[in-house]
N, C-alpha and C positions, 0 to 999 in steps of 0.2 A: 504494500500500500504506500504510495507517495504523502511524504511529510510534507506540514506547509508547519512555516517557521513563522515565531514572531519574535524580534529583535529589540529590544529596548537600550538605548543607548543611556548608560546609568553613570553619572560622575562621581560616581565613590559613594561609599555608606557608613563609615566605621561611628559609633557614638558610646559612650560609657564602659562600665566595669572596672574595677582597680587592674582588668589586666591591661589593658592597654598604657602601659606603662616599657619607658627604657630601664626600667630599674636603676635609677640613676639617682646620689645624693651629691644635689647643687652644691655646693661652699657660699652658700649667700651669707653675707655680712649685715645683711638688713635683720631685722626682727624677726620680721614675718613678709611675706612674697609669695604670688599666687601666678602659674602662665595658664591662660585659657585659649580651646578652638574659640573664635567669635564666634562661628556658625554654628555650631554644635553645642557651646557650652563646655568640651570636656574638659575635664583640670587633668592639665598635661604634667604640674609639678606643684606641690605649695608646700609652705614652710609655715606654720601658726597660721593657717587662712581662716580659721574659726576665731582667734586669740580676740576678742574686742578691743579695739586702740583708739588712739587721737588720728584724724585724718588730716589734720591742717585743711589748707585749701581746696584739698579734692575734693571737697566738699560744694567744689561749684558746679561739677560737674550734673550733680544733682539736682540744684539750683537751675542751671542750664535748660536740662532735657525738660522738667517741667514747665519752664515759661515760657520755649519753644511750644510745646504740644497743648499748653492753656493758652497763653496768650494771642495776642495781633502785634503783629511782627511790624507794623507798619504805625502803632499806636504809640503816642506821644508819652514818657513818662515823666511825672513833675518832680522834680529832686527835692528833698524834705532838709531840712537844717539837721536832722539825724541822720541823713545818708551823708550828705556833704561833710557831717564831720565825725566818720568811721577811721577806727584806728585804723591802723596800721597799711599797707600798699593799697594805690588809689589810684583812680583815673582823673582825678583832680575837676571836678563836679562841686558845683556852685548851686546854691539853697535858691530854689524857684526856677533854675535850669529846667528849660525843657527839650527832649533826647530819645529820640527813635529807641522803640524795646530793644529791636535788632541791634542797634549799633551797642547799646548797654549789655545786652549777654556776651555779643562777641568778644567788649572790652575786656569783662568779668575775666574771659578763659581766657584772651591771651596777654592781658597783663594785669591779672590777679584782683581786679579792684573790689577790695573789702565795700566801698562807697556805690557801686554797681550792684553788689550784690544786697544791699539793704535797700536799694532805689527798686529793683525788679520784685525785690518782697513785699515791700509796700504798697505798689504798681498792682500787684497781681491779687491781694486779698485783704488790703487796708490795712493794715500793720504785718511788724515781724511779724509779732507774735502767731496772729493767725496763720498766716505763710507757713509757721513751721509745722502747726498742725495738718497742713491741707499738705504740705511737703513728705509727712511722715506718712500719710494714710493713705500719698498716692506710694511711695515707696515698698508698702508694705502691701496694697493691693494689687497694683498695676506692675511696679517692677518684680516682687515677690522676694525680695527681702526680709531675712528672719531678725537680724540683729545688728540693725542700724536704729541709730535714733539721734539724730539731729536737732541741736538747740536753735542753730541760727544758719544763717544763706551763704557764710563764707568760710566756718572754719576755725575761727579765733578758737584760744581754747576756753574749754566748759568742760567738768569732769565729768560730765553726763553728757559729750557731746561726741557719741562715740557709735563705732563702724567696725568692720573687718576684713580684711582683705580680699575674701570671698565676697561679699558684699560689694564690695565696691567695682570689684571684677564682673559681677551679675549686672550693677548698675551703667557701669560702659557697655556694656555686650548692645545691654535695652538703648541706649542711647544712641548707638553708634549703627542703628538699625535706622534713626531719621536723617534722611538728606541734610537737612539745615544745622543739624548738629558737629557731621560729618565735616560741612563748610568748616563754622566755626573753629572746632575741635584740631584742623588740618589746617589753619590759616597760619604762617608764618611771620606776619607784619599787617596792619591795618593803619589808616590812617588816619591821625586822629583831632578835630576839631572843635572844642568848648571855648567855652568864655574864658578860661586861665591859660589854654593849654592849646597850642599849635602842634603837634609833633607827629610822628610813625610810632605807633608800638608795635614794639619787635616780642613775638614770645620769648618767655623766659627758660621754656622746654630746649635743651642743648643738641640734642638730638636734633628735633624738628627743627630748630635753625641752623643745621650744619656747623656748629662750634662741635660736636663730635658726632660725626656722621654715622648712619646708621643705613643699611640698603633693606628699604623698603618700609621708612618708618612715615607713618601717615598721620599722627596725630597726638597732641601730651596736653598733660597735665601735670606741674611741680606743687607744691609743699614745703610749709616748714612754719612751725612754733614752735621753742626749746621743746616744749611737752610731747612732741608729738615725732622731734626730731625729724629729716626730711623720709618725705614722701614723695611717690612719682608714680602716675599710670602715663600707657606707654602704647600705643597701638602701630601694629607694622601689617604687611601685605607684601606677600611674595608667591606672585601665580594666581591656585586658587586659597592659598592659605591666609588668615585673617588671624592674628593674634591679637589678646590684651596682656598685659603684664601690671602686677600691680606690686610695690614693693612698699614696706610701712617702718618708721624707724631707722631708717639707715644712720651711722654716724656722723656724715658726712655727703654732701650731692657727689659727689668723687665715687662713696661706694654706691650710692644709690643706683648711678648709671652704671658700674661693673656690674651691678646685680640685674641691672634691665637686661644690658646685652646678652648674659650668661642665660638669662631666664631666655629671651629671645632665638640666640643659638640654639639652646636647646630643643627647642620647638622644632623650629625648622630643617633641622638636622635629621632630627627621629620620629616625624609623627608628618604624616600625609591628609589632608581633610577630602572629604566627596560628599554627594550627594545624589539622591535619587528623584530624579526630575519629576515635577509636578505632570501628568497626568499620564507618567508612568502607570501601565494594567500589571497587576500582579495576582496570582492564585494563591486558595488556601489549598493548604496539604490534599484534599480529599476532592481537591477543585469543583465544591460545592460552590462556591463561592470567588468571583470576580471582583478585584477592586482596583479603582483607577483614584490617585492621588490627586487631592486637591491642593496638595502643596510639600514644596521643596522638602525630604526628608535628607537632612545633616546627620555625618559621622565624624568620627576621627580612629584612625587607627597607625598602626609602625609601618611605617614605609618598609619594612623587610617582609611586612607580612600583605597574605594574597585573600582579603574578605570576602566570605562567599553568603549566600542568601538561602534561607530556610522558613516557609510560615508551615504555622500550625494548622489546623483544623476550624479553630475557633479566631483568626485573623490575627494573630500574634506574629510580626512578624520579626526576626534575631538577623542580627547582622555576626555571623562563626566566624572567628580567627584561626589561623590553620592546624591548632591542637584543637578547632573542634568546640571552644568555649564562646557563647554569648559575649559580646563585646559593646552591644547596643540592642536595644528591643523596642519597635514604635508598634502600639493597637491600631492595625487598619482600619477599624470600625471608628474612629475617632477622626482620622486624617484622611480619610478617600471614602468615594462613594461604592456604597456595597452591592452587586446584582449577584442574584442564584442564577449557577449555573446548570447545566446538562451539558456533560462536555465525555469525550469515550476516553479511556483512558488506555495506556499510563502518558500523561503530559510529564514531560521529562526537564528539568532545570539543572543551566550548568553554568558553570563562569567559564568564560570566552575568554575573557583575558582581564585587565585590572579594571575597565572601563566599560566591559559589555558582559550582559546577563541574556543567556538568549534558555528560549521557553519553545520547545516543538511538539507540534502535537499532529493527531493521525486529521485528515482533513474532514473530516465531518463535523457536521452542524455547527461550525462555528458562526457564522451569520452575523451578530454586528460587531464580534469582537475586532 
């Protein structure tokens, strides 16, 4: 009987399991340091990523994403005589200034301003105060954050103004998923115009401004209150690989950035990301059942290893590492749409090569597949 073949052309799948690991112990000098797939999520290394710490100013990153995704990017903010006069780094903003939201988050991230970041709080919900609540309950429901909780929009410290590196790592990933963020987040210099202040700001990320170059680094965020010692998230892109890197406490910005690059290296060295295309058709085990993705399904796995595809019975489907072990598992029934099949069997599934999954089956009654 002549086979007809269905080919799905699949960019990788690998997603979770502690095995997915180079078994590998960093020498970070930071405290605690987290490297993640962006697209997947998986924690490719960390050091105390549960530890709760002081975040300093990474903490605008969250400030950010939020007044991106609430606010009008286009709407005017009025500067309060309490933003105008915030401690510590500023974008030099003047009491009854009024200042494009856009142009005030962008300053925020790339040159730190503590006065930006109380301007967009009180812009967005009438005071800090409330800002912080509406800040923490988007954090906790929308990003899914267990153990952040933020006193204020920039960072200063507060001994209850505290995060974790896994956190914070979760909270880039979400962020770094909107366009305008991405802009910001990746801007190297902006140009900058108030009532005090004529100038360019230049980020303060070393990386991202080529004061220590880095291949394929797309986007930072620095840090620093004695308490909190320096901090630095880090995002790079190489191919199709997307990292974050988040490091907490370092002694020094000297080691903070040995420990991004180290965390980064590492990444990209030993760990490959893919995915399985959005309206990819896949079978269950007993090919009772037909299910076409409604969207992108993300892995990560060791570039030495060759993942292969397995579903269940009940739509469970396992991305196998080549001893054979689950390494990632998404519910079809949750991510694609489901049709019962009548299909003769045996439909046969086999990896092709690292990038193709092909599915053959005898020609009968397939019709709209």
């Amino acid at each position: 009987m002549k086979k007809f073949f269905i080919i799905f052309i699949l960019a990788l799948i690998p997603f979770a399991s502690t095995k997915v690991s180079a078994e590998s112990d960093l020498p970070l000098n930071s405290e605690a340091g987290i490297i993640i797939d962006a697209k997947s999520g998986k924690v490719l290394f960390e050091k105390n990523m549960d530890k709760r710490m002081y975040p300093a100013s990474l903490t605008k990153v969250a400030t950010a994403i939020y007044a991106i995704e609430h606010g009008d990017k286009n709407e005017l903010v009025t500067v309060s005589k309490k933003a105008a006069k915030a401690d510590g780094s500023s974008v030099f903003i003047e009491p009854g200034e009024e200042i494009e939201l856009s142009e005030l988050i962008a300053g925020m991230l790339i040159n730190s301003g503590n006065d930006a970041a109380i301007a967009i709080a009180e812009h967005m919900s009438g005071s800090e105060k409330l800002f912080m609540e509406d800040l923490n309950e988007f954090l906790k429901k929308e990003v899914n954050v267990t153990d952040t909780h933020f006193t204020n929009p920039h960072g200063l410290f507060d001994k209850d103004h505290l995060t974790t590196a896994s956190d914070l790592a979760k909270i880039t990933q979400y962020a770094m998923k909107n366009e305008t963020f991405r802009e910001y987040f990746g801007k190297k210099e902006l140009p900058w115009e108030v009532e005090t202040w004529d100038t360019t700001l230049i980020t303060h990320h070393k990386m991202l401004k080529g004061e220590l170059p880095y291949k394929g680094i797309t986007g930072g965020k620095t840090g620093f209150v004695s308490q909190s010692g320096y901090t630095l998230i880090s995002t790079a892109t190489r191919g199709e690989q997307d990292l974050i890197a988040v490091t907490l406490k370092a002694p020094s910005d000297k080691v903070a950035y040995s420990d991004t690059k180290l965390l980064f290296n590492y990444g990209f060295e030993n760990f490959k990301s893919g995915k399985i295309d959005k309206k990819s058709k896949l079978y269950s085990a007993d090919y009772s059942n037909s299910y076409t993705l409604n969207e992108d399904l993300y892995y990560t796995h060791l570039i030495s290893d060759q993942p292969n595809l397995k579903t269940s019975n009940d739509g469970i489907l396992s991305i196998m590492n080549q001893e054979g072990e689950a390494i990632k598992s998404f519910d079809l029934n949750t991510v694609a749409d489901v049709r019962n099949t009548v299909l003769p069997a045996p439909i046969k599934q086999e990896t092709i090569n690292d990038n193709l999954i092909k599915f053959s089956v005898p020609s009968l009654g397939l019709g709209g597949f």
